[in-house]
C-alpha positions, 0 to 999 in steps of 0.5 A: 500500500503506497501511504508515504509521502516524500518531499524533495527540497530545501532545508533552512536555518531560520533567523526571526527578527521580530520587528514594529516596521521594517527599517527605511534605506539606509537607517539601522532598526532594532528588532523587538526579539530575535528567534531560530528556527528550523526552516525552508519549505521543503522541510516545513512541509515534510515536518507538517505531513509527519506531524499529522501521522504520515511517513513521510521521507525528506530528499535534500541537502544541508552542510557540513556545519552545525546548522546542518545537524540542527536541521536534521536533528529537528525534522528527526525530533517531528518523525521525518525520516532524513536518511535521505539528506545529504551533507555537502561542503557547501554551507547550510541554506538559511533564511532571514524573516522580518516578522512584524506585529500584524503576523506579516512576514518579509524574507530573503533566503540563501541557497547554500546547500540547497543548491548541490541536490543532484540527480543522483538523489532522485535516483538513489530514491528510486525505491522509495518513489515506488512506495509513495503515494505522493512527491512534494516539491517546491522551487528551493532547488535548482530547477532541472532538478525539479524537472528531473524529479517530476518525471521520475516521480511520474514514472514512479506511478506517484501524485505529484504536488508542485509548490511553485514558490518562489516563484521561477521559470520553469516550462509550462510542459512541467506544470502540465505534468504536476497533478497540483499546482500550489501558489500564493497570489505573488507567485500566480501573478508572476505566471499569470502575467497579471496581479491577482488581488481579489477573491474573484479575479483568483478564483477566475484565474485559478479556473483558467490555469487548471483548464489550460494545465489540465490539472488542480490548482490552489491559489493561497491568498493569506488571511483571505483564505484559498482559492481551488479549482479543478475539472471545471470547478472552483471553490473558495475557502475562506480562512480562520478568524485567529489572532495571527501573531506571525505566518512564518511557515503557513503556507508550508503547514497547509501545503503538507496538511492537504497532502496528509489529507489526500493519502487519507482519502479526501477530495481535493476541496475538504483537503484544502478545508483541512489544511485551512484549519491546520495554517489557522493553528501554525500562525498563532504561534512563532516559528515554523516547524514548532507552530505547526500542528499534531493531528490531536490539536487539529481535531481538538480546536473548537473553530476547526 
């Protein structure tokens, strides 16, 4: 039975500046606090699927230096299997978020690591592909290698979830290959060519990329909720009314949430309605892989 999930991408050591305002150019700020946390989307997806209860497996790189081992020891501690990561010379990714108090969050991310994932990973996954049911990626790795992973994955018979984020070329025949196509509204207007800043114009949007990519497609549009849309049909999801105190990883816990959801059988739409509720828990707390939620505190939310 394929119950695994596996998540080929980045892993990041995370700075959190807490912040009133981000500084003015040239003009030296104090932050209020600072935090680390273990991060990069491909890891904080990963973390999310297996602290919801699915094998889930990890395909990545980090260095040979503390950060590295923070970052294994910490996706080890939430029941990701990291046999699979590899330490490279080059220094472990790292991000850097200014998180300011209304839980808005600006980033800048650094490859490092991330960028030595090979070919030869995927190829060395060979087997476990064929056990999965479902293959994670996002756009933290150099982009060939994606490629090369959606196709191996394909040919291994698994669902391929593509998280296009950051947002980067890459050729349309390789969307057309993924089965679901996840972006936030910054990332569909960089595909779309035009600003996609209403409900309405990403719920006609995210029609007409699923038609044209023959796929689904989720718009993630922040506090505003989501936006899915697949054969011909669309559906909003508005978000939880929480008191957001920082959305660092948000989009990673619903992204791992909706995989969670489809090894477990639902449709695409309650998996977006699943994984709204476990994004509503993750921002009410800081830091990434920390705030993201067990199953058991999901069922437990009275608002869920």
């Amino acid at each position: 039975m394929r119950d695994k999930i596996t998540v080929i991408g980045s892993l990041n050591y995370d700075v959190i500046l807490k912040i009133a305002r981000l500084p003015e150019m040239g003009e030296t700020f104090h932050a209020d606090d600072v935090a680390f946390s273990a991060g990069g989307k491909g890891a904080n997806q990963a973390v999310q699927a297996a602290k919801l209860g699915v094998p889930t497996y990890m395909i990545g790189c980090v260095g040979k230096d503390p950060n590295g081992e923070i970052l294994i020891s910490e996706a080890k501690k939430y029941g990701v299997n990291t046999e699979r990561i590899r330490r490279v010379e080059e220094p472990t990714g790292m991000g850097v978020v200014n998180a300011l108090q209304d839980g808005s969050v600006f980033a800048v991310i650094v490859k490092g690591a991330n960028y030595a994932v090979t070919k030869e990973d995927i190829d060395h996954a060979e087997d476990l592909l064929k056990e999965s049911a479902i293959v994670i990626l996002q756009m933290e790795i150099p982009q060939e290698i994606n490629m090369y992973a959606i196709d191996k994955a394909k040919e291994a018979g698994c669902k391929v979830l593509l998280n296009a984020a950051p947002a980067a070329e890459i050729p349309e025949a390789y969307l057309k290959k993924v089965d679901i196509l996840v972006v936030n509204e910054v990332e569909a207007a960089f595909y779309l060519h035009s600003e996609v800043d209403t409900v309405e114009k990403a719920k006609e949007n995210a029609l007409k990329m699923s038609a044209e990519l023959g796929n689904a497609c989720i718009f993630t549009l922040g506090k505003e909720g989501s936006v899915v849309a697949s054969a011909g049909e669309v559906t909003f999801i508005p978000s939880k009314k929480v008191d957001a105190v920082e959305s660092t990883g948000a989009g990673d816990s619903f992204i791992g949430a909706v995989g969670y959801a489809l090894i477990h059988g639902m449709n695409i739409v309650n998996a977006c309605e699943f994984a709204t509720g476990c994004s509503a828990i993750t921002v009410c707390r800081y830091g990434a892989q920390p705030s993201m939620p067990t199953l058991e505190e999901v069922n437990t939310q009275s608002y869920l």
